[in-house]
C-alpha positions as CSV (number, residue, x, y, z in Angstrom):
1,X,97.1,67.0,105.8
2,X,100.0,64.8,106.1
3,X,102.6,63.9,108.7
4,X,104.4,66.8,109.8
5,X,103.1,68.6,113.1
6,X,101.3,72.0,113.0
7,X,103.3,74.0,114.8
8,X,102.6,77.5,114.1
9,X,98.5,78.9,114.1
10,X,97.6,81.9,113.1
11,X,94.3,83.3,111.5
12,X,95.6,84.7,107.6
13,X,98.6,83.8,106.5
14,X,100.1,85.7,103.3
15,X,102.0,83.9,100.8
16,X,104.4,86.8,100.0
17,X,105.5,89.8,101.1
18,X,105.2,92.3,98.0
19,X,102.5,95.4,97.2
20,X,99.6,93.0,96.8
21,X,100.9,90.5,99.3
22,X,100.9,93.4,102.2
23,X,98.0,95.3,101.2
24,X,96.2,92.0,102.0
25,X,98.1,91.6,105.3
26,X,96.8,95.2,106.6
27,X,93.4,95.0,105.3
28,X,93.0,91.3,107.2
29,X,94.3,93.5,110.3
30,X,92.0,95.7,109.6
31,X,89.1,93.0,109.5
32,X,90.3,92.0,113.2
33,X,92.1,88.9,112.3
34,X,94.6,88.5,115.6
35,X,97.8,87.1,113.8
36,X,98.8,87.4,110.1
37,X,101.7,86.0,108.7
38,X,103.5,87.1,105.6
39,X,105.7,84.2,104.2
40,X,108.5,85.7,102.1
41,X,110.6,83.1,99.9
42,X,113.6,85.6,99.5
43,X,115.8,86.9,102.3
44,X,115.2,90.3,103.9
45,X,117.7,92.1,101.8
46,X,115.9,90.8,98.5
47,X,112.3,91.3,99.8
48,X,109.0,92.7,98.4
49,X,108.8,90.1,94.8
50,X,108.7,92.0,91.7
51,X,107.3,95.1,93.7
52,X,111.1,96.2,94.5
53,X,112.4,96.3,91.1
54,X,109.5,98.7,90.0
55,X,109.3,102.6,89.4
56,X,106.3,102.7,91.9
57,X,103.9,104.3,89.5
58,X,99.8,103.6,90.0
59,X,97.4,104.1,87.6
60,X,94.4,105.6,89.0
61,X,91.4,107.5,88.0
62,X,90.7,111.2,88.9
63,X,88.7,114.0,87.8
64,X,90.2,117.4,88.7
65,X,93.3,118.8,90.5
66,X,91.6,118.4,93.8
67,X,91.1,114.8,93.6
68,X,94.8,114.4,93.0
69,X,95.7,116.8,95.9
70,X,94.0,114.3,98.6
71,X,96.4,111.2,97.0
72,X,99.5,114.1,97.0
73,X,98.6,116.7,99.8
74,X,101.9,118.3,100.0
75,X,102.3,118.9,96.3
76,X,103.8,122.8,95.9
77,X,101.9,125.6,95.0
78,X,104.9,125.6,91.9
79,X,104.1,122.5,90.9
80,X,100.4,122.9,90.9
81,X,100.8,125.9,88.9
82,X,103.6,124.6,86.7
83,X,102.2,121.5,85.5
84,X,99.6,120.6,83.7
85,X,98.0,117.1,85.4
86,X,95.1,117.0,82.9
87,X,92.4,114.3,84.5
88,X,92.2,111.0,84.1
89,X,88.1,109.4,84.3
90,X,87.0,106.2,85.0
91,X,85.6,106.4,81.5
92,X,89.3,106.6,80.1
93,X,90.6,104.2,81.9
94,X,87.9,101.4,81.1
95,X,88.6,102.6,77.3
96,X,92.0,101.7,78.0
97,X,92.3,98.3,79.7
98,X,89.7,97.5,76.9
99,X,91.6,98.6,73.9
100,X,95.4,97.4,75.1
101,X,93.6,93.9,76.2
102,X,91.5,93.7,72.8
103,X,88.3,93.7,75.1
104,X,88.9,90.2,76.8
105,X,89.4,91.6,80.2
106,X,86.9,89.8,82.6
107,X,84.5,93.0,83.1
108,X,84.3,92.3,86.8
109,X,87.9,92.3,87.7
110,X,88.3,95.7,85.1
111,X,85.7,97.5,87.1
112,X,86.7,96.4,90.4
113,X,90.5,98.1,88.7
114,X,89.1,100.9,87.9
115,X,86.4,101.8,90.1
116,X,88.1,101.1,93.4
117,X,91.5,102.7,92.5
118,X,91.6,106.1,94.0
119,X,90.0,104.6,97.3
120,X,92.4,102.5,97.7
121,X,95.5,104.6,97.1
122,X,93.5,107.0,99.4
123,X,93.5,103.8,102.0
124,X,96.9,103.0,101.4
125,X,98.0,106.8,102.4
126,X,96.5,105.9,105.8
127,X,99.1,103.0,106.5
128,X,101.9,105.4,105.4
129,X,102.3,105.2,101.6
130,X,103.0,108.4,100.1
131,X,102.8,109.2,96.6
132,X,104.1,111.8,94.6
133,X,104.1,113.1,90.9
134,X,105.6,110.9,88.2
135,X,107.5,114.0,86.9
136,X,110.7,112.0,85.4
137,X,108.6,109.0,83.9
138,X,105.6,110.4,82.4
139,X,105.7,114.2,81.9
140,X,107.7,115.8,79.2
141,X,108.7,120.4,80.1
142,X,107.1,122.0,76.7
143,X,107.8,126.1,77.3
144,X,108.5,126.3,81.4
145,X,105.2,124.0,81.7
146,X,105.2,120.0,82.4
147,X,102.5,118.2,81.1
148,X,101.6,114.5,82.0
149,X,100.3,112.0,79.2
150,X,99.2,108.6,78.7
151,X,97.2,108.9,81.6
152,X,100.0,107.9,84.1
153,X,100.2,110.3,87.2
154,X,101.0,109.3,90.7
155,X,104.0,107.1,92.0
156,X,105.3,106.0,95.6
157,X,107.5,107.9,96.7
158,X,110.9,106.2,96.3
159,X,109.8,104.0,93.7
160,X,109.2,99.9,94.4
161,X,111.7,100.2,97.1
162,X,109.8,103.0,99.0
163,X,106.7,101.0,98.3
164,X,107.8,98.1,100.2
165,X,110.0,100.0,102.8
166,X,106.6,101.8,103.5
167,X,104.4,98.8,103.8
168,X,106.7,96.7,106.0
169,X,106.9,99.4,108.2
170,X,103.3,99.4,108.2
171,X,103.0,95.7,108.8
172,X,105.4,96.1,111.9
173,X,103.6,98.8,113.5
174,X,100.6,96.3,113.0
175,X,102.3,93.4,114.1
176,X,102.3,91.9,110.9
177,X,104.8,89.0,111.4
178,X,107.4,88.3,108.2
179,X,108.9,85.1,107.8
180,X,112.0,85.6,105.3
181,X,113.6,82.7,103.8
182,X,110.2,80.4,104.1
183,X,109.3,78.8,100.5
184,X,105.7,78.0,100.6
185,X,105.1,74.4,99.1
186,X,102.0,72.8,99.5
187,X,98.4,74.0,100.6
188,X,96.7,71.9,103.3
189,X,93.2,71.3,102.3
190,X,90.8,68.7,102.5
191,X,87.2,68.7,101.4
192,X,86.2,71.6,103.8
193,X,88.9,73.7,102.2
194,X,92.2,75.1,102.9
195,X,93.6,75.2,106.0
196,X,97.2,76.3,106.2
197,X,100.3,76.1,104.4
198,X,103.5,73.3,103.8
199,X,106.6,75.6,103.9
200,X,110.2,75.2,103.5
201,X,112.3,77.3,106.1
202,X,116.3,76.7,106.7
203,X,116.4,73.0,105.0
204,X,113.4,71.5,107.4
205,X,109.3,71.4,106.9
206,X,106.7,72.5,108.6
207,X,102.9,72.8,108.3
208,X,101.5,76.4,109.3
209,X,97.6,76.3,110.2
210,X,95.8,79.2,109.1
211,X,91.9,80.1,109.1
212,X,92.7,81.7,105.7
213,X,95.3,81.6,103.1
214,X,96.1,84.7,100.8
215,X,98.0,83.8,98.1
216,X,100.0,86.7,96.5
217,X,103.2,85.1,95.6
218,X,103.5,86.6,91.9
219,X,103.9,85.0,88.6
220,X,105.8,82.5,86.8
221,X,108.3,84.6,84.9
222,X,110.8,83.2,86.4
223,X,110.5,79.9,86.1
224,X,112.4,79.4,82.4
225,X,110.8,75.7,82.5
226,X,107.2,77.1,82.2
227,X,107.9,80.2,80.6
228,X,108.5,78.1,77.4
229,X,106.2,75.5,78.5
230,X,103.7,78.4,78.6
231,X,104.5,81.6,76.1
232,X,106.2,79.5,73.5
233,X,109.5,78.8,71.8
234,X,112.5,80.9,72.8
235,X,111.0,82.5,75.9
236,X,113.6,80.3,78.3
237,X,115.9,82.8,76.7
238,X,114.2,85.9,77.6
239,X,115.6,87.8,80.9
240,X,114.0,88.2,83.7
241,X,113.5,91.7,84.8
242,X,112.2,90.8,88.4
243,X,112.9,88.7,91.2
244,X,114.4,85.1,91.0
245,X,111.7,83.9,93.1
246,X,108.9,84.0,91.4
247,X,108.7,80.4,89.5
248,X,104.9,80.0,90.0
249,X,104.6,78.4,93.5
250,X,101.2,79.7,94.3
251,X,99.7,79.1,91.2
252,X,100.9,75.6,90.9
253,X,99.5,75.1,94.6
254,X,96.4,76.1,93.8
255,X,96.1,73.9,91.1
256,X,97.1,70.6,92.8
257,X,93.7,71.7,95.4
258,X,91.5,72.0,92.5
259,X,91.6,75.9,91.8
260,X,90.4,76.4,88.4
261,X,93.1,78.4,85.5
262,X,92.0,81.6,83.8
263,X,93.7,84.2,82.0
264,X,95.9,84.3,79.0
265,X,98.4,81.6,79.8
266,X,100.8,82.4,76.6
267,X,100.6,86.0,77.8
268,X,103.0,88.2,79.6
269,X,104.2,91.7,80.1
270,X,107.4,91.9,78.8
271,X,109.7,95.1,77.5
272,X,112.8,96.1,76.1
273,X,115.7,95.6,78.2
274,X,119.4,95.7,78.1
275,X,120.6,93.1,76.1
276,X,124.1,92.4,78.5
277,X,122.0,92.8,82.1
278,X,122.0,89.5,84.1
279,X,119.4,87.1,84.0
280,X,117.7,88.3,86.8
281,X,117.2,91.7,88.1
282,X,119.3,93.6,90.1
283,X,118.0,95.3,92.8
284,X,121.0,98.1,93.0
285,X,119.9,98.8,89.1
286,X,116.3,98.6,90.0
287,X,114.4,99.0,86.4
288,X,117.1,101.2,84.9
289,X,118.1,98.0,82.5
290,X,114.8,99.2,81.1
291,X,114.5,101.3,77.3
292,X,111.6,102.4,77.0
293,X,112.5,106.0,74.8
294,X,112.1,103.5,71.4
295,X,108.9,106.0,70.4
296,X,111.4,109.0,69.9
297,X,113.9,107.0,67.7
298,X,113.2,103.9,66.1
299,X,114.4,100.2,66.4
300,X,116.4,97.9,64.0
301,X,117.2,94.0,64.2
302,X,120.3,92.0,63.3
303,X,119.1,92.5,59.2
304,X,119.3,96.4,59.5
305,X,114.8,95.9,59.4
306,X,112.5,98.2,61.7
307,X,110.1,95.6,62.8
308,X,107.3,97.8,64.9
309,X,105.8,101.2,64.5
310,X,107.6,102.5,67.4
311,X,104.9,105.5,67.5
312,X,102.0,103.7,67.3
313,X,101.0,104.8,71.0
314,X,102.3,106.6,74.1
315,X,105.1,104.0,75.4
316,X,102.6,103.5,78.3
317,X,100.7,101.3,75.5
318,X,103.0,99.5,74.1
319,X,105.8,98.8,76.0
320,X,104.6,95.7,77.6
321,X,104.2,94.0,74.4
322,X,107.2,94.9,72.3
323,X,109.3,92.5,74.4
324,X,108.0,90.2,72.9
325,X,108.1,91.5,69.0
326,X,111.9,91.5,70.2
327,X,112.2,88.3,71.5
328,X,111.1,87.5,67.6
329,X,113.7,89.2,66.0
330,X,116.8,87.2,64.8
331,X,119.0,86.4,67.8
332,X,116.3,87.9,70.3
333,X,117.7,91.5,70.3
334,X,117.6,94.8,68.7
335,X,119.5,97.9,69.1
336,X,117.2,101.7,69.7
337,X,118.7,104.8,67.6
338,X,118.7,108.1,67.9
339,X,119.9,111.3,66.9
340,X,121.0,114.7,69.2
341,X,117.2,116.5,68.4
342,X,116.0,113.8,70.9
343,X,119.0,113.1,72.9
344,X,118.0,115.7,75.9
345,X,114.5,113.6,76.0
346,X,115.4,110.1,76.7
347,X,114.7,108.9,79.7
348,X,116.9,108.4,82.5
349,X,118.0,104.1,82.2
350,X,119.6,105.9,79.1
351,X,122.2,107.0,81.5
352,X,122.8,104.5,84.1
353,X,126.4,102.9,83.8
354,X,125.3,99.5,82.7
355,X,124.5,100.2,79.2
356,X,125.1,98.5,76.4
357,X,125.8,102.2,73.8
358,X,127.7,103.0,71.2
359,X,127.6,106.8,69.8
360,X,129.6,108.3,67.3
361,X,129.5,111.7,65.3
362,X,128.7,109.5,62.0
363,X,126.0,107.4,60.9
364,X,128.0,105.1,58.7
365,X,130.5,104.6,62.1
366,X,127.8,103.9,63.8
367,X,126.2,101.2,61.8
368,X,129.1,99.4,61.6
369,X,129.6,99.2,65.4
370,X,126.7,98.0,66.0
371,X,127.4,94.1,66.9
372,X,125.8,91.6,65.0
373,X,124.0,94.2,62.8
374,X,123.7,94.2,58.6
375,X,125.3,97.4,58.2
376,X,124.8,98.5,54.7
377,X,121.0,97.4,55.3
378,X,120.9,99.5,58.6
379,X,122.0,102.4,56.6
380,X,119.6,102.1,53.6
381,X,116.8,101.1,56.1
382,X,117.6,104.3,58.2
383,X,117.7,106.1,54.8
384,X,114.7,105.1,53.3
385,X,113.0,106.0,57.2
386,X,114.1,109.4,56.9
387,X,112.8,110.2,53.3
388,X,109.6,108.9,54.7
389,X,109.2,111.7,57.7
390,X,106.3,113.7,57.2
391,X,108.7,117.2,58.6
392,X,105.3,119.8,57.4
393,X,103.6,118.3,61.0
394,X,105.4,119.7,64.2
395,X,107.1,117.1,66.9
396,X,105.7,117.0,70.1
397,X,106.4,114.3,72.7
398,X,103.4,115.3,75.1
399,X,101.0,114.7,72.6
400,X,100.0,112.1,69.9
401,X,101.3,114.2,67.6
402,X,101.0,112.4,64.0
403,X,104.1,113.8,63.1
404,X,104.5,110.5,60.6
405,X,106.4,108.7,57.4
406,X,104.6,108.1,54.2
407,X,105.2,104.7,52.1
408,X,106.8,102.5,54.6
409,X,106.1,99.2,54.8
410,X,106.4,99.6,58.4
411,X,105.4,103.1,59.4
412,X,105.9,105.4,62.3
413,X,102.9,106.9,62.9
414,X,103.8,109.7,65.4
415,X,106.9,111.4,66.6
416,X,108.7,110.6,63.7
417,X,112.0,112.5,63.9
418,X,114.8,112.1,61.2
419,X,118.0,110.8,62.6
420,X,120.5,112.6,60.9
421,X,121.9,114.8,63.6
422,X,124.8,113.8,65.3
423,X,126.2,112.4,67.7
424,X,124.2,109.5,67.2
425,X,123.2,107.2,69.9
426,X,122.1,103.2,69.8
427,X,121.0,101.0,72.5
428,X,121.1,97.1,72.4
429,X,117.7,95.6,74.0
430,X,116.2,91.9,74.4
431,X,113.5,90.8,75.9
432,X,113.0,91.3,79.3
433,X,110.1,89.2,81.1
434,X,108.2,91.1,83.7
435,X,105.3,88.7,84.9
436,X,102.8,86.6,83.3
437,X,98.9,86.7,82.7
438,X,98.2,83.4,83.4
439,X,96.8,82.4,86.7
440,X,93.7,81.6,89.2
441,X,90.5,82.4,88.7
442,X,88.9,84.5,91.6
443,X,85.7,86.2,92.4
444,X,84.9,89.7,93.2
445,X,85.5,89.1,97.1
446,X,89.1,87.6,95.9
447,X,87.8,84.0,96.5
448,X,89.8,81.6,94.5
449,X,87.5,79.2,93.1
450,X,87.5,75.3,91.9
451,X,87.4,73.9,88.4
452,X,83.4,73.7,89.0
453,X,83.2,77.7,89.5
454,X,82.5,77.3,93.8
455,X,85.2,78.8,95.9
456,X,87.5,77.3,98.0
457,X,87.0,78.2,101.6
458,X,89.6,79.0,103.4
459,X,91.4,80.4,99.5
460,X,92.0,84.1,98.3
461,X,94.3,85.2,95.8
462,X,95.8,88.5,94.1
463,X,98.7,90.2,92.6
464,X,100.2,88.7,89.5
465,X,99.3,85.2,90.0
466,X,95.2,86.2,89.6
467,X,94.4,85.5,85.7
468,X,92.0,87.5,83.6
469,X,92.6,90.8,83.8
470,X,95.4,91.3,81.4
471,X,95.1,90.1,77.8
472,X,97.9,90.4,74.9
473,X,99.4,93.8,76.7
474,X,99.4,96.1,79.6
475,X,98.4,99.5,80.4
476,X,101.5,101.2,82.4
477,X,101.1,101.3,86.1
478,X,98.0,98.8,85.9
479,X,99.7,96.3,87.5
480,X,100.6,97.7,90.9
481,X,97.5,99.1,91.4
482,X,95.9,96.2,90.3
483,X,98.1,93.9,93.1
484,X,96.4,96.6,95.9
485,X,93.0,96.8,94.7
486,X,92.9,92.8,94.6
487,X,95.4,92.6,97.7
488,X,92.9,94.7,100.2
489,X,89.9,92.9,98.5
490,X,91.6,89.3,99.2
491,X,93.1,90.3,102.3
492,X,89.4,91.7,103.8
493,X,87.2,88.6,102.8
494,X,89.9,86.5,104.5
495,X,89.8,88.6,107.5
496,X,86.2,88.5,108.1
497,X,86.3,84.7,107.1
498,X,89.1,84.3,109.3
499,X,87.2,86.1,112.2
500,X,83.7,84.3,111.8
501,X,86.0,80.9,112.1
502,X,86.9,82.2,115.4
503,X,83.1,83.1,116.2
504,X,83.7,86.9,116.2
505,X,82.0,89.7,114.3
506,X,84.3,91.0,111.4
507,X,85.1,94.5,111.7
508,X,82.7,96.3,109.2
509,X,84.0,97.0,105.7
């Protein structure tokens, strides 16, 4: 395990400190494990991975109004009788990780998803999580009555931020122990295992023992190296809408052990973004660079072309893939257009300061100050879009409405609104990267296992650096509530393994 002393002991040690980093933490607590350590790579003020730059919202099944009321007990009386909440079943929420994935996901990990979800929102409510309704997001006011679609509900309150605010206070009233600035390197494992961790702290080395190792360290989207490596030709350009530190460290550990790779290695969840935000997220901006209104107007690239049917689906469906059909486009960008009819229903990134608009009270003006645009194609392409708008069915944006155009090459099959209202608005987006599919392969206890199929003892993993579950695209608010189903999975097994090392009796699950 090399030459460096072990200096530090404890019984789980975290590599991470993000939703599905700490949900493991507090569920190892929970399992009796003494000591856990959380190692996070980024200093306290950047803290919580890709968790931080999120909205906060959770995709979980439920079946009535009541269901929902334990997950948001102090929801008003005017709320509950002003919006509509609909339900979400299991059933629907199988159908839809099946059909955005075309059916690849591993059937295990999609039922653990789906079937475990509501617990353990419910469980994370008992370490101090609250959740509220996703009104500005995911619910559109149609006569003095919201209504929520694409199956998108619940969200921490205060977004990512209040996420991870919540569970580090959680982890300090459990004595959770942080390490900030610490870079884990290197697993220590022999042929019993894994047993601790190589990490990088304030220039010097040091070897951490550990009973049990959770990794939970993210992705590699921001590692530009791998990212083309990986997804192909021009993603290196693609920005990252994330955190800086997640370039893959806890996969590429794993791997140099003799963890086997799953998952869709040339896939990722990537969006629309601001074409002039940095290359890495912003925390102050949070995931306001996002623009994800494009199923309200439509979308043309440098040649003046739509490129995607911008209603093909609720955004919830399709916004983690049309990153990448921009990243395709000529110069990786595209700019989002609409008109005044759907101005008062775009979302709010529309507004943030750091936008990249241009409006104007005429189309032709606007065309032609759009940078790096064909204009005259622009305005025949806009023209020939709204002679195609089917105006006999009615708009509605809380519903797939069919509201479509007839004779494109590249239709728009719902919410298809003429843009010929003024003042009209455009919105230059690239890619932006928000974490890969690729990882470990892991069983349903959250053991990572070798390149024969055994696990590793000593090795659990979750959070975005667990392969298999996302193929091709990405059902909004999967993700997060994937990292704390698979965090309080991981983090239990490698409590209780933790514990039996010690000769106790794990706490009962």
């Amino acid at each position: 395990m090399g030459d460096s002393a072990l200096t530090s002991d404890c019984d789980v040690l975290v590599v991470g400190a993000g939703n599905a980093a700490l949900c493991a933490a507090l569920a190892a607590r929970e399992q009796g494990a003494a000591r856990v350590i959380a190692l996070e790579r980024a200093q306290r003020d950047e803290r919580g991975g890709n968790t931080a730059f999120t909205a906060g919202g959770f995709r979980v099944a439920y079946n009535n109004l009541d269901e929902l009321m334990q997950l948001m007990p102090d929801l008003s009386e005017e709320e509950r009788n002003t919006t509509d909440f609909g339900t979400y079943t299991d059933d629907q929420y199988f159908e839809d990780i099946g059909r955005v994935t075309e059916y690849r996901t591993d059937p295990d990990m999609a039922e653990l998803l789906v079937r475990r979800s509501r617990e353990t929102l419910l469980w994370m409510r008992t370490k101090g999580v609250r959740f509220v309704p996703m009104y500005g997001r995911q619910a559109f006011k149609v006569e003095g009555r919201f209504k929520f679609w694409g199956g998108l509900t619940v969200e921490a309150w205060g977004g990512g931020r209040g996420l991870i605010d919540a569970l580090h206070e959680a982890a300090r009233r459990e004595n959770i122990e942080v390490r900030y600035g610490t870079r884990a390197v290197a697993l220590l494992a022999d042929d019993q295992g894994v047993h601790g961790v190589r990490v990088r702290a304030g220039g010097r080395t040091e070897d951490i023992a550990a009973r049990a190792v959770v990794l939970a360290s993210g992705g590699f989207e921001a590692n530009a190296e791998w990212r083309a490596r990986y997804l192909g030709q021009n993603w290196d350009l693609a920005k990252v809408r994330g955190t800086r530190f997640n370039t893959g460290d806890g996969i590429r550990m794993a791997l140099e052990a003799g963890a086997m790779s799953y998952g869709h290695w040339s896939g990722c969840h990537a969006v629309g973004w601001d074409r002039n935000a940095p290359e890495f997220g912003d925390l102050a901006v949070g995931d306001g660079f996002q623009k994800h209104s494009y199923p309200l107007g439509i979308m043309i690239n440098a040649r003046g072309r739509r490129f995607v049917d911008e209603g093909a689906d609720f955004r919830n469906y399709t916004y983690a893939r049309y990153g990448r059909a921009i990243l395709e486009q000529p110069g990786q960008f595209a700019w989002q257009i609409f008109d005044r009819k759907v101005a008062h229903l775009l979302r709010d990134e529309y507004r943030i300061r750091q936008v990249t608009k241009v409006t104007s009270d005429s189309l032709q003006d606007l065309v032609r100050r759009l940078d790096d645009v064909d204009a005259d194609a622009a305005l025949a392409e806009i023209a020939a879009y709204n002679h195609a708008v089917d105006r006999s069915i009615p708009f509605n944006p809380n519903i797939k409405d069919g509201r479509c155009t007839r004779g494109l090459a590249v239709p728009k099959s719902n919410w298809a609104n003429t843009i010929d209202e003024p003042p009209f608005m455009a919105f230059a987006v690239t890619c932006g990267i928000t974490f890969t599919f690729g990882g470990l392969r892991i069983t349903r206890q959250g053991e990572v296992v070798d390149t024969e199929g055994a696990p590793i003892p000593g090795l659990y993993a979750a959070g975005e650096l667990v392969g298999g579950l996302f193929y091709f695209n990405y059902a909004g608010g999967s993700g997060l509530m994937a990292g704390a189903v698979f965090g309080k999975i991981a983090g239990t097994s490698a409590g209780a393994f933790a514990v039996r090392g010690r000769g106790l009796k794990p706490a009962p699950r």
